[in-house]
C-alpha positions in Angstrom: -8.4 12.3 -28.0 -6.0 11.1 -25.1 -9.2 10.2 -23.2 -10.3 8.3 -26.1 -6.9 6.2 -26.3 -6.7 5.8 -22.6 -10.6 4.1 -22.5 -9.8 2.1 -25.1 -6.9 0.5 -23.7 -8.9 0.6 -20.3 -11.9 -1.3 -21.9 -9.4 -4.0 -24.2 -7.7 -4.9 -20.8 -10.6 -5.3 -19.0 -11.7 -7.9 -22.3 -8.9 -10.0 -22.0 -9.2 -10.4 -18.2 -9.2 -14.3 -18.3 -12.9 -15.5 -17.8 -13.7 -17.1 -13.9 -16.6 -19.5 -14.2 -19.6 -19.1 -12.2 -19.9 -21.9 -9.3 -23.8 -21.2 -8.8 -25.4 -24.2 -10.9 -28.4 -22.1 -12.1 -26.4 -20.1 -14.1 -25.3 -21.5 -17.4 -21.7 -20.0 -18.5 -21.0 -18.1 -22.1 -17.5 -17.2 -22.5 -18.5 -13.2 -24.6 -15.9 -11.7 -26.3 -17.8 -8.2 -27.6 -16.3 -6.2 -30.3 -15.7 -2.9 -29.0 -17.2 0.1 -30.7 -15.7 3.1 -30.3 -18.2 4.9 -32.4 -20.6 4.1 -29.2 -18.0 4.8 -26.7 -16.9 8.7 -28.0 -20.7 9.1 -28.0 -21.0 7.8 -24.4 -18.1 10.5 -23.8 -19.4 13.8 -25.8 -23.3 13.1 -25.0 -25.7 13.1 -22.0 -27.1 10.2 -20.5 -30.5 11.4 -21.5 -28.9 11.3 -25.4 -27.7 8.1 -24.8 -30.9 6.5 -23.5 -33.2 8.1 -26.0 -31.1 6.5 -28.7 -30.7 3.4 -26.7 -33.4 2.1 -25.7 -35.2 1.8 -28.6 -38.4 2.3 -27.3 -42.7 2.3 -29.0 -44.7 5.3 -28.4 -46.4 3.7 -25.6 -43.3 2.7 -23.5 -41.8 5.9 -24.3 -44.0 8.1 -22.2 -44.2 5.5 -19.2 -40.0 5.2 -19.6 -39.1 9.3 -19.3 -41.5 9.5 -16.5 -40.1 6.7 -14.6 -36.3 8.0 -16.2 -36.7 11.5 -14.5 -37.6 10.0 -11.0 -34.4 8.2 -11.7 -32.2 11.2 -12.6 -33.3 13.0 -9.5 -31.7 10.3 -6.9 -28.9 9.7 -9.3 -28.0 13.3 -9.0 -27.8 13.1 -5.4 -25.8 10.0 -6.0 -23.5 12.2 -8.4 -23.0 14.9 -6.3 -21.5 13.0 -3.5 -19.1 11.1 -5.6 -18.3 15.0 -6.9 -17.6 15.8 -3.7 -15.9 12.5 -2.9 -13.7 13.3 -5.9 -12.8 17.0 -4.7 -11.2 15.9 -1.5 -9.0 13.0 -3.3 -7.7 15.6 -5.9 -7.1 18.0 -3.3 -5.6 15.5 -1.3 -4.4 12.4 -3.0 -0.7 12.9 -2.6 -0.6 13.5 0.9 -3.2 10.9 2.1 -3.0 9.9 5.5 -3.5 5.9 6.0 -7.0 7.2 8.2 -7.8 9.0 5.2 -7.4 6.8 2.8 -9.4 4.2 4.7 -11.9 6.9 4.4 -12.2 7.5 0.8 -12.1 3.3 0.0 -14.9 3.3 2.0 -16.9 6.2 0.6 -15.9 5.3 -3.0 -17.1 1.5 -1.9 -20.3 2.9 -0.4 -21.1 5.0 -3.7 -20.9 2.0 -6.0 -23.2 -0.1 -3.7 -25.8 2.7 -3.9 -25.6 3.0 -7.5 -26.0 -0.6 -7.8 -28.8 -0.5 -5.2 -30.5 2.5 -7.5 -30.5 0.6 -11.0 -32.3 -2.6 -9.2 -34.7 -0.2 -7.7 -35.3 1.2 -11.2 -35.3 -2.5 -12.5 -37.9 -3.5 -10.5 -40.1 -0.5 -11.1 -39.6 -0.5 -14.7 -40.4 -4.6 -15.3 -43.9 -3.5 -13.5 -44.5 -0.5 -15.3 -43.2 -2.0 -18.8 -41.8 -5.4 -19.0 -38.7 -6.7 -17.8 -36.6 -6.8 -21.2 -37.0 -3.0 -21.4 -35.9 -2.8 -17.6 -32.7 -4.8 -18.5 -32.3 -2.8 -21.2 -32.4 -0.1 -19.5 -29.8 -1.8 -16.9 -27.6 -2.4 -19.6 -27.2 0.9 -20.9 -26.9 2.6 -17.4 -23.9 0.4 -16.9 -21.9 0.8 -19.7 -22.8 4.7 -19.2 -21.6 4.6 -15.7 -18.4 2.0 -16.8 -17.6 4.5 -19.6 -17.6 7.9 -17.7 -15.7 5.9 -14.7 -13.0 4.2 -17.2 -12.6 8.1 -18.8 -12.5 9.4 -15.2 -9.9 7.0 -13.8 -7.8 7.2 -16.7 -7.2 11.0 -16.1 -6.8 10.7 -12.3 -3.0 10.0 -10.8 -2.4 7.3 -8.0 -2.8 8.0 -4.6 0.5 9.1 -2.9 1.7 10.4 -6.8 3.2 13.7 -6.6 1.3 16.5 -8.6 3.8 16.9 -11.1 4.2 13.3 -12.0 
């Protein structure tokens, strides 16, 4: 339940981050200010992402088939994705109150390199999905993978102490 707490106060400041308008022309500007539903957010937390999609996305008989087959390709790079960032994460937990500055450069820039991948993976599964489907159902899909990712990171980060904290702090 701590988790649960921590997100939401995690997600709530992240909503109230003042709103920077866009400068490129094409874009027109909304200012959104979403409800949050926790209801969605403990299920995020206590399901898999496989759970979350399949009641997510919504999707016709048709789509469906075409979706898990691309969805499964997807899990299989995102697992190798996962496991580095596992990995990433052991060495700053066995390590993150005695961090050298060469070290720390290190994991900023392996943590930096993950979430450009990840990115990099969604738009490859955007792409493929708008072909095989249509491109709502790819954004959709886009959608969900973020706030799946933003959820599990916001829960992550919440339970993680600062670099240079002492373990019993």
């Amino acid at each position: 339940m701590k988790t649960i707490c921590r997100l939401s106060v995690a997600l709530v400041c992240l909503l109230l981050v003042p709103y920077v308008g866009a400068k490129d022309k094409n874009i027109t500007e909304y200012r959104v200010n979403p409800a949050l539903d926790m209801e969605q957010m403990q299920y995020v937390l206590s399901h898999g992402r496989e759970d979350v999609f399949k009641k997510g996305m919504q999707l016709k008989a048709k789509q469906s088939e075409v979706f898990w087959s691309v969805y499964h390709q997807y899990e299989k790079e995102k697992q190798q994705l996962d496991a580095k960032r596992l990995r990433l994460l052991g060495t700053y937990i066995n390590k993150f109150s005695t961090l050298s500055n060469d070290e720390a450069v290190t994991l900023v820039k392996q943590s930096g390199s993950n979430q450009q991948n990840d990115l990099a993976l969604r738009q490859k599964y955007f792409r493929i999905l708008s072909k095989k489907l249509n491109p709502v159902v790819a954004a959709r899909f886009v959608q969900l993978d973020d706030f799946i990712g933003m959820v599990t990171r916001l829960a992550l980060l919440a339970n993680l102490p600062l670099i240079g904290a002492s373990a019993s702090q």
